[in-house]
C-alpha positions as CSV (number, residue, x, y, z in Angstrom):
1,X,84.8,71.9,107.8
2,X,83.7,75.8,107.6
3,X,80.4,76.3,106.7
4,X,79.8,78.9,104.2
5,X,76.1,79.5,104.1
6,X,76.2,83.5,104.3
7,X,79.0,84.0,101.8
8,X,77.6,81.5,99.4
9,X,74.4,84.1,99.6
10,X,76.0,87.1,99.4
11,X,78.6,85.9,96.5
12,X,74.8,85.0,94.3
13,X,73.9,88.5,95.3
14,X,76.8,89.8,94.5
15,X,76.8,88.5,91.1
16,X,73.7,90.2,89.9
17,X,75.8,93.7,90.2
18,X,79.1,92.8,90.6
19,X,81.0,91.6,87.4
20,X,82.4,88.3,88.7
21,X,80.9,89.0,91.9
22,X,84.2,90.4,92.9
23,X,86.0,93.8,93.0
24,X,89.6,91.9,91.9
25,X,90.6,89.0,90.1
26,X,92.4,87.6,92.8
27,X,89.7,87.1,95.3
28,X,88.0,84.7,93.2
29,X,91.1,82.2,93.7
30,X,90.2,82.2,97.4
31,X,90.7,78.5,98.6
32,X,86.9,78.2,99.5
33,X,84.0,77.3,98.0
34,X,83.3,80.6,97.1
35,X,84.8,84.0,97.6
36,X,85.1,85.5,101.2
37,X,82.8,87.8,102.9
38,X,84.3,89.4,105.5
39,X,82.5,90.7,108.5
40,X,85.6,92.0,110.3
41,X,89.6,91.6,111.0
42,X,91.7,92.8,113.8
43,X,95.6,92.0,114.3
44,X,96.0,88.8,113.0
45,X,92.9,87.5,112.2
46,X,89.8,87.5,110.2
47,X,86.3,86.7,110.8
48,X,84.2,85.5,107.6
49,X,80.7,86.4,107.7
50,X,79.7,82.9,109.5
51,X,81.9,83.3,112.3
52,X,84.3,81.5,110.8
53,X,88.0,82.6,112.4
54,X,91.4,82.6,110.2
55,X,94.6,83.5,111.3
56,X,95.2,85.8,108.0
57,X,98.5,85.6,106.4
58,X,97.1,87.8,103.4
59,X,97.0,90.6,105.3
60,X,95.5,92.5,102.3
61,X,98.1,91.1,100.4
62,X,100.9,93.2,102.1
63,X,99.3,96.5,103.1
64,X,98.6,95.6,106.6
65,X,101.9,95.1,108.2
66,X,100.4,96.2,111.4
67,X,97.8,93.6,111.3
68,X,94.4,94.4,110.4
69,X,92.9,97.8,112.4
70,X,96.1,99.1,114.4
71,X,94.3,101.3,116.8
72,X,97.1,103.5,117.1
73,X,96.8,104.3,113.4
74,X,92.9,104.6,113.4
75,X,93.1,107.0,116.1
76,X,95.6,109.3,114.1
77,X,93.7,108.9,110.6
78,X,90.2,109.8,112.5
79,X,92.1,112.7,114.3
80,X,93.0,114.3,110.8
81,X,89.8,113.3,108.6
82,X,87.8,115.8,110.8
83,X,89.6,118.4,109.1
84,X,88.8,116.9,105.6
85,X,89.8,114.1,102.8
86,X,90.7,115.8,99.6
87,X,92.1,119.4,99.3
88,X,93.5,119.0,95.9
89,X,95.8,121.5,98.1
90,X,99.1,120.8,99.9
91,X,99.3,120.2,103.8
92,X,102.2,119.9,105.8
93,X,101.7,116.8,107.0
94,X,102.9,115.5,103.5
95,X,106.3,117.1,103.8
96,X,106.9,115.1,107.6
97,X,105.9,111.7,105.4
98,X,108.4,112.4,102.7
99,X,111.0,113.1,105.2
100,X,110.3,109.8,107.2
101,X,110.7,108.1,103.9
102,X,113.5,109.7,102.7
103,X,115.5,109.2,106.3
104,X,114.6,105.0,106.4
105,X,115.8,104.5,102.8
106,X,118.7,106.4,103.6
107,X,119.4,107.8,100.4
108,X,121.1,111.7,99.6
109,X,119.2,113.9,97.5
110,X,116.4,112.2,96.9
111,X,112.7,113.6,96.1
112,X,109.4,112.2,95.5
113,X,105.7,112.3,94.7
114,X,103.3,110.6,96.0
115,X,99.7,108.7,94.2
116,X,97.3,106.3,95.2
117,X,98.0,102.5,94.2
118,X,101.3,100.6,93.1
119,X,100.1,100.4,89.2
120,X,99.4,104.3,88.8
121,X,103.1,105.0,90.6
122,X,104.5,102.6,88.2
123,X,103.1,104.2,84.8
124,X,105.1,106.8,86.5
125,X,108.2,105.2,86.6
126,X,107.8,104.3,83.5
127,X,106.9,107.6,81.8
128,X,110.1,109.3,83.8
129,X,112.4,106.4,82.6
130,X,111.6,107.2,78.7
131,X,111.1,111.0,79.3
132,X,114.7,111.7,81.3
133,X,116.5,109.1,79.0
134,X,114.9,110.3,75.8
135,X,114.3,106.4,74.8
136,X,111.4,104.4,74.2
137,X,112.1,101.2,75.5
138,X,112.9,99.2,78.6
139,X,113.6,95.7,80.2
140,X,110.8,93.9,82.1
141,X,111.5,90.6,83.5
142,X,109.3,87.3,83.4
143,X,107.6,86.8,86.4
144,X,107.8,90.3,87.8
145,X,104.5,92.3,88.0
146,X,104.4,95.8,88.0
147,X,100.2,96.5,87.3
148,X,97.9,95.6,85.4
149,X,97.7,98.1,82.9
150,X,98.6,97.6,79.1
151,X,101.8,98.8,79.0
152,X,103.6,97.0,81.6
153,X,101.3,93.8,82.1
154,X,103.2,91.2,79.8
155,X,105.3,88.0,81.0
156,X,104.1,88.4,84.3
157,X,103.3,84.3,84.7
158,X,103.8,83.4,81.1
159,X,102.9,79.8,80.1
160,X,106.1,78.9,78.5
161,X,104.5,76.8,75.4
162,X,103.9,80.7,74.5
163,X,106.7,83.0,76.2
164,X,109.7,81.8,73.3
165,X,112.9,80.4,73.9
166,X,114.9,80.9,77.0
167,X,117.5,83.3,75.1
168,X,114.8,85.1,73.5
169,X,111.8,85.5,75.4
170,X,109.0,87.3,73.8
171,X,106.0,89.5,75.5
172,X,102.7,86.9,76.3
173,X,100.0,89.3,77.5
174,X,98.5,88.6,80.6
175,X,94.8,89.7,79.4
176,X,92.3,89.9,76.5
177,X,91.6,93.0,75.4
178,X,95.5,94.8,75.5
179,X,96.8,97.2,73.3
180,X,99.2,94.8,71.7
181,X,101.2,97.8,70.1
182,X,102.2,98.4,73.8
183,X,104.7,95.1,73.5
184,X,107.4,96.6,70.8
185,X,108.9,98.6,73.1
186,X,108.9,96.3,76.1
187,X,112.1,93.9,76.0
188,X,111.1,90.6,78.2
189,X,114.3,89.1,80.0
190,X,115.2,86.6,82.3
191,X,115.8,87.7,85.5
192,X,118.8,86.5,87.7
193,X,121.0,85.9,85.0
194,X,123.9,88.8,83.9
195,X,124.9,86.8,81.0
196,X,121.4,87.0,78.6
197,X,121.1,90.7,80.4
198,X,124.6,91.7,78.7
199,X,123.5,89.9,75.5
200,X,120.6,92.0,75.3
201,X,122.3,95.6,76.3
202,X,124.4,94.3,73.3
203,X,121.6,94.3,71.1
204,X,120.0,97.3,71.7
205,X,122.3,99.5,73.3
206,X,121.6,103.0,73.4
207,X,118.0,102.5,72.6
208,X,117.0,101.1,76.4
209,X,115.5,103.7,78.9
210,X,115.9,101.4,81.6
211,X,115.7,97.9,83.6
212,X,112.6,97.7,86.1
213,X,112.6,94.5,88.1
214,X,111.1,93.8,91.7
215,X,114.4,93.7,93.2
216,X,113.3,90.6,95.1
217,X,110.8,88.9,93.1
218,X,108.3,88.6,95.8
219,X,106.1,88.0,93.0
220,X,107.5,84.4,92.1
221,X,108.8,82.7,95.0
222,X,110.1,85.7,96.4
223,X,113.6,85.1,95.1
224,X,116.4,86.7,96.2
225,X,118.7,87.4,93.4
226,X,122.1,85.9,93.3
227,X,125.0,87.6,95.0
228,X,126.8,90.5,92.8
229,X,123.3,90.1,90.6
230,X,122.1,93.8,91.4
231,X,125.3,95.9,91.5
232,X,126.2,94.1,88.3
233,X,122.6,95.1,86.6
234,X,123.9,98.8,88.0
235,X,127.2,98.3,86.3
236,X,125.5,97.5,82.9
237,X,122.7,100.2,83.5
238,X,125.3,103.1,83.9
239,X,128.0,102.3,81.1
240,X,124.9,102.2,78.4
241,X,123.3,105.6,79.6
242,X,120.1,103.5,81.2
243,X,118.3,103.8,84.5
244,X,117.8,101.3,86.8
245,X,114.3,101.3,88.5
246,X,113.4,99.0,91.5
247,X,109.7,97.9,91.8
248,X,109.6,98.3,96.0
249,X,105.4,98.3,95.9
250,X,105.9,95.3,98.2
251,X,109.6,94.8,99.5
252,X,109.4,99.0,100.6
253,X,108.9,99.4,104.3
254,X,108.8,96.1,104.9
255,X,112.2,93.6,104.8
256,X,115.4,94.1,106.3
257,X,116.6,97.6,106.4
258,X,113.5,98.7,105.3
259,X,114.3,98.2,101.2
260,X,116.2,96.2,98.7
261,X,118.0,99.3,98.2
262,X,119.6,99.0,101.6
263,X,119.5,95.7,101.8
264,X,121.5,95.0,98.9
265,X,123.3,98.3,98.9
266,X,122.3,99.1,95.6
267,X,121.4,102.6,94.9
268,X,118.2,102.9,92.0
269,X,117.9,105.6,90.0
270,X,114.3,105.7,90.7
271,X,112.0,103.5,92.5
272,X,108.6,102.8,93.3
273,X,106.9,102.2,97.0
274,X,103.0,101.2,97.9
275,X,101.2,98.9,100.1
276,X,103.2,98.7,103.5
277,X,104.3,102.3,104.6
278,X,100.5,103.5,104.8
279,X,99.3,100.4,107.3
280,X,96.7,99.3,105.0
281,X,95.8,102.7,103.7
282,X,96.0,103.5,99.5
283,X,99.0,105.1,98.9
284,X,101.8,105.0,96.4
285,X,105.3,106.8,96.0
286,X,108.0,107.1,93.2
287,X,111.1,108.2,94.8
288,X,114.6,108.8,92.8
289,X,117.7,111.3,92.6
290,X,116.2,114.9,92.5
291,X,118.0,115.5,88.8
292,X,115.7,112.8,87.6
293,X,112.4,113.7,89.8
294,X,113.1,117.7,88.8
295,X,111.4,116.5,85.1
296,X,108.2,115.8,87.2
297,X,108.7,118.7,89.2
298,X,109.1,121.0,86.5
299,X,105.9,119.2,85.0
300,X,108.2,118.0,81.7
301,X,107.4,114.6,83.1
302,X,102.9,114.7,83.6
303,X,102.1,113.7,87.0
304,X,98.8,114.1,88.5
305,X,95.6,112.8,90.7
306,X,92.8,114.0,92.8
307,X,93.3,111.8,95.3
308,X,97.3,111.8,95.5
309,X,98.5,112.5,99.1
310,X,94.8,112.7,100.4
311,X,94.4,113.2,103.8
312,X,93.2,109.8,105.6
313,X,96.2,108.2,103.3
314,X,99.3,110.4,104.7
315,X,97.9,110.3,108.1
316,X,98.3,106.6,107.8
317,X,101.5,106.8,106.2
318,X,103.0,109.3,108.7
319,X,102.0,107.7,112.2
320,X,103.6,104.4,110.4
321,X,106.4,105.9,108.9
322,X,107.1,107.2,112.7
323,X,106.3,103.4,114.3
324,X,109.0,102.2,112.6
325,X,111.5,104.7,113.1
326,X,111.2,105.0,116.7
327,X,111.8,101.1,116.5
328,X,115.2,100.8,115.9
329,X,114.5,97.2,116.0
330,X,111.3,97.2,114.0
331,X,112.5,95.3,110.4
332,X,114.2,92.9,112.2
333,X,112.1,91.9,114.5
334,X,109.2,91.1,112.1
335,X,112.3,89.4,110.3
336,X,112.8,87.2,113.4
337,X,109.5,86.4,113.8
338,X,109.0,85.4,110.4
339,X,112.8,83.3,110.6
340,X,110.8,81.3,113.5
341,X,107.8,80.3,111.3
342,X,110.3,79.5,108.1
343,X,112.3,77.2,110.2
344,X,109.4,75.5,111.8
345,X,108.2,74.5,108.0
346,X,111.5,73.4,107.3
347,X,111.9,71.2,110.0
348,X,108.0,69.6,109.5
349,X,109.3,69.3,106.0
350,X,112.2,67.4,107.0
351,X,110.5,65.4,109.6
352,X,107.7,64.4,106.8
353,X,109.8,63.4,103.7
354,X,107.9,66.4,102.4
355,X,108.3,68.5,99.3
356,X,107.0,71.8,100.6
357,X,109.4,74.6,99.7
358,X,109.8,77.7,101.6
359,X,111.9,80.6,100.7
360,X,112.5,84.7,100.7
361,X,112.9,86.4,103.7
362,X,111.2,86.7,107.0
363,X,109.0,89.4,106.5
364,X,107.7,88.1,103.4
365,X,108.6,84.6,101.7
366,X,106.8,81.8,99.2
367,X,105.4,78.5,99.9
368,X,105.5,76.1,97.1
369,X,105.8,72.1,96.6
370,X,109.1,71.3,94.7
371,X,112.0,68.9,94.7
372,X,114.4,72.0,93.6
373,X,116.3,73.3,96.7
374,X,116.0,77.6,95.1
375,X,113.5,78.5,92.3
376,X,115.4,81.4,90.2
377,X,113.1,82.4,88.3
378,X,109.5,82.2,86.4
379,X,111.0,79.6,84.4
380,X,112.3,77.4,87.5
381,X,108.9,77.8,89.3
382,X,107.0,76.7,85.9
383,X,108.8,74.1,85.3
384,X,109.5,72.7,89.0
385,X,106.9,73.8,91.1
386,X,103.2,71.7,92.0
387,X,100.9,74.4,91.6
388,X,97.7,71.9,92.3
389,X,99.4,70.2,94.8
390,X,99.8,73.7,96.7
391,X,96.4,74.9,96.0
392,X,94.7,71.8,97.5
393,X,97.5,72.3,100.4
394,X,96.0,75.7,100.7
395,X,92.4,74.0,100.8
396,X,93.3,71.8,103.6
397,X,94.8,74.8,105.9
398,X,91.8,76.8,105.2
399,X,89.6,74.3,106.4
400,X,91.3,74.2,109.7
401,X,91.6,78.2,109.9
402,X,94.7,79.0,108.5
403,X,94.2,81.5,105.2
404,X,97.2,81.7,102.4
405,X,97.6,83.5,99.4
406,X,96.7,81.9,95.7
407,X,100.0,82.9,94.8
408,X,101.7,81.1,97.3
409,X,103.3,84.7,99.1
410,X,103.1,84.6,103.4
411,X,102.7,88.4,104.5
412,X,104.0,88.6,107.8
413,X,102.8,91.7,110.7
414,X,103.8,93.1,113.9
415,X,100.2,91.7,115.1
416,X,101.4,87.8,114.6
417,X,102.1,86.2,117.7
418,X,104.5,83.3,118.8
419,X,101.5,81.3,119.8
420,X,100.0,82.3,116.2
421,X,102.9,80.8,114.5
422,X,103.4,77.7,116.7
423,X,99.6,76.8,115.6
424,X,100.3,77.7,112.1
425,X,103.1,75.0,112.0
426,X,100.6,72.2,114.4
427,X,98.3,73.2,110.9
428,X,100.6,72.4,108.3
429,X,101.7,69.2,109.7
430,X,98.7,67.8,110.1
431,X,97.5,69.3,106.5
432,X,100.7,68.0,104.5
433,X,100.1,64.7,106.2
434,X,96.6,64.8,105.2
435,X,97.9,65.9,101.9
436,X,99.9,62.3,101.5
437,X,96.3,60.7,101.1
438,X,96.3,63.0,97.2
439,X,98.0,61.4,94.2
440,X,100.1,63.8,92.3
């Protein structure tokens, strides 16, 4: 059993100034006794302030796809600082970053602008959609999360007893404290099923700005949406004058192809990037067709922020950006590697009589306990999946080194070894067979 001691201190310390004792919500779910103090992290794993060692499948919940502390991209980011952070002042550097971008998504025409964090780029999004379509509302799906603010933070994991019918689901804010006039022009959907989408392009028509959805719900079981499902949603977004926005903030820069919009071969109208292409470093981009991105250009549309394209952030995002493309392999090998680790749980899962679940794709997938062979949606994973049977599975692994997500997401990296993975999989035999000794 990990002992504790030092972050059991420092969390009582940190209580007395920190609200919570934490910086995020999410930490506090940490499946320890307390929430983790880190004393360092390099590649694959993290060291907690004990000395405990974890191989890390957090990995800052997708940032790092490097691994934790790439030298190659601290060597480039300290190269650049010595020259400054913040200009509030273009550099040329951010042209080379917007080109690398560009040139992997493989789209024509395309511009962007670039901010901090994944919920600031997404007010963005949001803002454009209304201000080029000259509508007030738009579609946001159960189980999706696009940031935490009050105008986008509704039906992200609703508790159905609250969330309204299946043909009719209604906004359940995630927090206290929301502007609830935010909800009337937020439409909540289903996702994954064209039928109740049409039904509700039917009954509102011209009045929709546009669908946002995390093209693959990494959110939820990191569901891949059924086959046709996107260029369908494309289909209904053009004939009623509506944009289609694709929440990439963790799917960008990091599965197959290097986006959903690739992947699927589903062109966005605008869409939304974070986390992966900086290697751990804040950064955000909204990306889209340049007749849409001229209304922020042009300053129709607001956009601004002191520390948008700051220096240490497009240094990161420029030597990674460049990683990858001189990898012609790059996405699918860290698909591979991820295929190897899936497999193995299957297998153990099979072997065991076990319920475990995996699913998504290499690069990024979702454990869960279920009997259902695909979760399609919030409503599937509420209804079918053993939440307390996988957080006490997550206790177990922790306990023998291994750390997960609360949410149940895997974040794989180019730092993750074969011999990582094949002790991964010794761990989660021996935990899910420890796990038979729990009544459920």
């Amino acid at each position: 059993m990990n002992e504790l001691n030092k972050s059991k201190k420092l969390y009582e310390k940190a209580k007395k100034y920190i609200a919570g004792g934490v910086s995020s919500q999410i930490r506090i779910l940490e499946h320890s006794e307390v929430p983790l103090f880190i004393k360092k992290a390099k590649g694959s794993k993290i060291w907690d302030v004990d000395g405990n060692e974890y191989i890390d499948y957090i990995q800052g919940m997708g940032p790092n796809i490097f691994g934790h502390s790439p030298e190659f991209l601290n060597k480039s980011v300290s190269e650049d600082i010595k020259k400054g952070m913040v200009y509030a002042a273009q550099f040329d550097k951010e042209i080379d970053v917007a080109k690398k971008a560009l040139s992997i998504l493989g789209v024509k025409d395309w511009t962007v602008r670039f901010a901090s964090s994944g919920t600031e780029i997404d007010q963005l999004l949001i803002r454009l959609m209304r201000g080029y379509t000259k509508r007030q509302m738009f579609i946001k799906f159960e189980g999706h999360y696009h940031g935490g603010l009050d105008s986008i933070n509704y039906s992200v994991h609703p508790d159905l007893e609250y969330a309204g019918n299946e043909d009719s689901p209604i906004p359940v804010p995630e927090s206290e404290g929301m502007d609830l006039m935010t909800q009337e022009n937020i439409i909540i959907a289903r996702w994954n099923d064209l039928e109740h989408l049409k039904k509700i392009f039917e009954k509102y028509s011209d009045r929709i700005a546009g669908v946002l959805m995390e093209p693959v719900l990494a959110n939820t079981n990191c569901i891949i949406p059924d086959k046709s499902y996107m260029k369908s949603v494309k289909k209904l977004c053009e004939e009623n004058g509506s944009l289609l926005a694709f929440d990439e903030v963790i799917t960008g820069f990091r599965i197959l192809k290097g986006s959903a919009i690739k992947f699927f071969g589903v062109e966005p109208d605008i869409a939304t990037f974070a986390k992966s292409f900086a290697g751990g470093f804040p950064i955000a981009m909204l990306a889209g067709s340049r007749k849409i991105m001229d209304l922020v250009g042009e300053g129709k549309v607001y956009h601004g922020g002191s520390f948008n394209s700051n220096v240490a952030s497009i240094a990161a995002a420029n030597i990674s950006l460049e990683k990858m493309l001189k990898d012609e392999g790059f996405f699918e090998s860290l698909e591979q590697k991820g295929r190897v680790l899936i497999d193995g749980i299957q297998k153990i899962s099979k072997d065991l009589n076990s319920d475990i679940h995996v699913q998504g794709l290499g690069s990024v997938f979702s454990i869960s306990f279920t009997d259902k062979d695909h979760i399609k949606d919030w409503r599937d994973h509420f209804n079918f999946c053993n939440e307390k049977k996988y957080k006490i599975f997550c206790e177990i692994m922790f306990k023998k080194g291994i750390r997960l997500s609360s949410n149940g997401r895997v974040h794989l990296s180019t730092s993750h070894s074969l011999e990582d993975i094949e002790e991964t999989l010794k761990k989660i035999k021996l935990s899910l067979i420890e796990l038979k000794n729990y009544n459920f």
